[in-house]
Every structure is written in C-alpha cells, then in structure tokens.
N, C-alpha and C positions, 0 to 999 in steps of 0.2 A: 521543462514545463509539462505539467498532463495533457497528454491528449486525445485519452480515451479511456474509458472505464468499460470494465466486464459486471461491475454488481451496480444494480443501477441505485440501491438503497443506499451507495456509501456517494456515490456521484449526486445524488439528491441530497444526501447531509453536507459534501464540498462545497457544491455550489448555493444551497437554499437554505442548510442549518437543518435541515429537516431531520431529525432521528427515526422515522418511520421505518425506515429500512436499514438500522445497524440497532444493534444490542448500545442501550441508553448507558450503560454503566461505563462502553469501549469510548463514548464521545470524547471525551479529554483527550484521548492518548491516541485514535483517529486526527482529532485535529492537529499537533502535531506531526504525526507520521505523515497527513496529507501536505502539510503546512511546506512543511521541509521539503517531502517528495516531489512538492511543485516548482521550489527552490533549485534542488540538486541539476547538474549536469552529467554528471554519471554515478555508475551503482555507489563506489564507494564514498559517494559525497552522505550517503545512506548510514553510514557505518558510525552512527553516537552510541555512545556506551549505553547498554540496557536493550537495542535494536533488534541485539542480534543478528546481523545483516547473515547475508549468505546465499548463495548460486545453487540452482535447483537442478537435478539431474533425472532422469528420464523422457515420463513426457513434458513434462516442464524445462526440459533444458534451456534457456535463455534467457530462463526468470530468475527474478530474487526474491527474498522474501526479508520481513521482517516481524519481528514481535509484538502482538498486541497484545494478548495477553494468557496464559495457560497455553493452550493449544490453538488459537484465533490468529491468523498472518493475515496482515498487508502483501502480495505478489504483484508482480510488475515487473515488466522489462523495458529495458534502452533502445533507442532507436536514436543515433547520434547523441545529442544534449536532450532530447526528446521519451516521455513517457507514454506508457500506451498499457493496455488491457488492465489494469488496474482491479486488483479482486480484493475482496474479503471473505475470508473463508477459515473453515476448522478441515484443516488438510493432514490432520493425522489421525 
C-alpha cells in the first residue's frame, strides 16, 4: 500500500484525480502504475511487461523505478509490504 509520496502533483492526481500536477497525456498510464503500486506487496509484484521495472543504484539505492513513458519514471521504495517516497520525475 502507498504510504507516502515525494511529488505532491501525482499524490493529488491518486487521491483527487486531479492532473494539475502531472503531464495530462501521462494520466492513463499513472493510473495504472499507481493502481498496481498500491496493490503490490513487493518490488517485483511491479514487474508487468512494458514497466520496465528495475533497482536504482547510487543515490537512489533502494528505489525502483518504473516506466512512464520516454524518459518520465514512477521511483519508489519497500518498506516491508509497504510504499513510501513515491516520485515522478524525468531522471535522465
């Protein structure tokens, strides 16, 4: 389950629908990535064909990321069954 977000524009579109704070084009494919992610009990419950899933290394060590779309990731990390810092971002 989510339990905390780092972009507060994608935690206002989770809970509220609200697009004000993500790129309107990424809504669909947010909403499942969120859908699922709240679903999941660990990273590789993450891992649907197209996701791209995958374990972050440096300062992100302990995140995962997945695909939104070009260069745009969903990141997040486990904490038990548990999600937490939740971002949206163009991280490369």
């Amino acid at each position: 389950m989510i339990k905390t977000f780092r972009h507060k524009g994608l935690e206002k579109w989770f809970k509220k629908g609200s697009k004000s704070g993500i790129m309107p084009k990424h809504a669909g494919r947010l909403r499942l990535i969120l859908g699922v992610l709240n679903a999941a009990n660990k990273p590789r419950d993450m891992g649907l064909p197209g996701l791209k899933l995958h374990s972050l290394k440096g300062l992100l060590k302990g995140f995962w990321s997945v695909s939104v779309s070009g260069n745009w990731r969903v990141i997040f990390r486990f904490d038990g069954a548990d999600v937490f810092d939740v971002d949206y971002a163009d991280y490369h």
